[in-house]
GUPA-657404 format. One record per residue (C-alpha): residue number from 0; residue in three letters; x, y, z. Coordinates in steps of 0.5 Angstrom, whole numbers, padded with zeros to 4 digits. Layout:
REM residues N
[NUM, ala, [X, Y, Z]]
...
REM end
This chain:
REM residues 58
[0, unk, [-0001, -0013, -0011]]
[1, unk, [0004, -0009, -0013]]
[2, unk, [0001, -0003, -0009]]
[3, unk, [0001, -0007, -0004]]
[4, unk, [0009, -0010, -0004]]
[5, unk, [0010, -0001, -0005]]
[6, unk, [0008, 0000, 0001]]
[7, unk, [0011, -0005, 0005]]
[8, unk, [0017, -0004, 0002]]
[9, unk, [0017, 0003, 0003]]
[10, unk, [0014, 0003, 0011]]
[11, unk, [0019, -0003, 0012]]
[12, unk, [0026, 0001, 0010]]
[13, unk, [0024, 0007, 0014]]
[14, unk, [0023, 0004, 0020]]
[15, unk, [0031, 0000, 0018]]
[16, unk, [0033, 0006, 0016]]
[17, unk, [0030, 0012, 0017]]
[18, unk, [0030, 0013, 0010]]
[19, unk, [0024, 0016, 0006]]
[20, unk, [0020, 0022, 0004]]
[21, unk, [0017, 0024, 0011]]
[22, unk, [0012, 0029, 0012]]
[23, unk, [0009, 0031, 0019]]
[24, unk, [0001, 0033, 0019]]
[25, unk, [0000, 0033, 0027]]
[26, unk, [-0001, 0029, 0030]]
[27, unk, [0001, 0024, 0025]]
[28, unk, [0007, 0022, 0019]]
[29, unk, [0006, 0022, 0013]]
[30, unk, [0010, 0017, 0009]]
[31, unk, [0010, 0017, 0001]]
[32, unk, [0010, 0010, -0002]]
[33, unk, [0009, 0011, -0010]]
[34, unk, [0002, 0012, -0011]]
[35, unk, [0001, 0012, -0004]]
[36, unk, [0002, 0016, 0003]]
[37, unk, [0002, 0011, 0009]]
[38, unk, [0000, 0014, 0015]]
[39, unk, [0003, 0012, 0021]]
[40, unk, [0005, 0014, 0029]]
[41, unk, [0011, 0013, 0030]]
[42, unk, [0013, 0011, 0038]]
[43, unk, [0020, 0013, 0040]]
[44, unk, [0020, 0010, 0046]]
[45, unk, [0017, 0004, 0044]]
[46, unk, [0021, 0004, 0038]]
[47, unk, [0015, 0002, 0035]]
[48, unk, [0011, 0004, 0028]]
[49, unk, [0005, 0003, 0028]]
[50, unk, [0001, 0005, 0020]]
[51, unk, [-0006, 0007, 0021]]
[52, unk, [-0008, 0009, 0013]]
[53, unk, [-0007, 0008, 0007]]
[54, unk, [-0009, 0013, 0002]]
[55, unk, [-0008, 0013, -0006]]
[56, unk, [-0005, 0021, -0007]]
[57, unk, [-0002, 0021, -0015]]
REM end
């Protein structure tokens, strides 16, 4: 459960705040969350951020 809430938590404040450790690996972004980086593809037209997977890192 804690992973869980890390990730959300993490995925939920940069997508209201742009805030987070950020990485590009084409064509998607790399969002650490704790333990854990989100995969994620960010549609800026849309204003939509969409987390296709979630691999444990550390």
């Amino acid at each position: 459960m804690h992973s869980a809430f890390m990730i959300d938590r993490a995925v939920v404040r940069f997508a209201e705040t742009g805030e987070g450790e950020l990485a590009w690996e084409a064509p998607y972004h790399l969002l650490s969350a704790g333990f854990h980086d989100a995969v994620l593809a960010i549609d800026r037209e849309a204003r939509a951020i969409t987390v296709l997977r979630i691999y444990r890192v550390r």
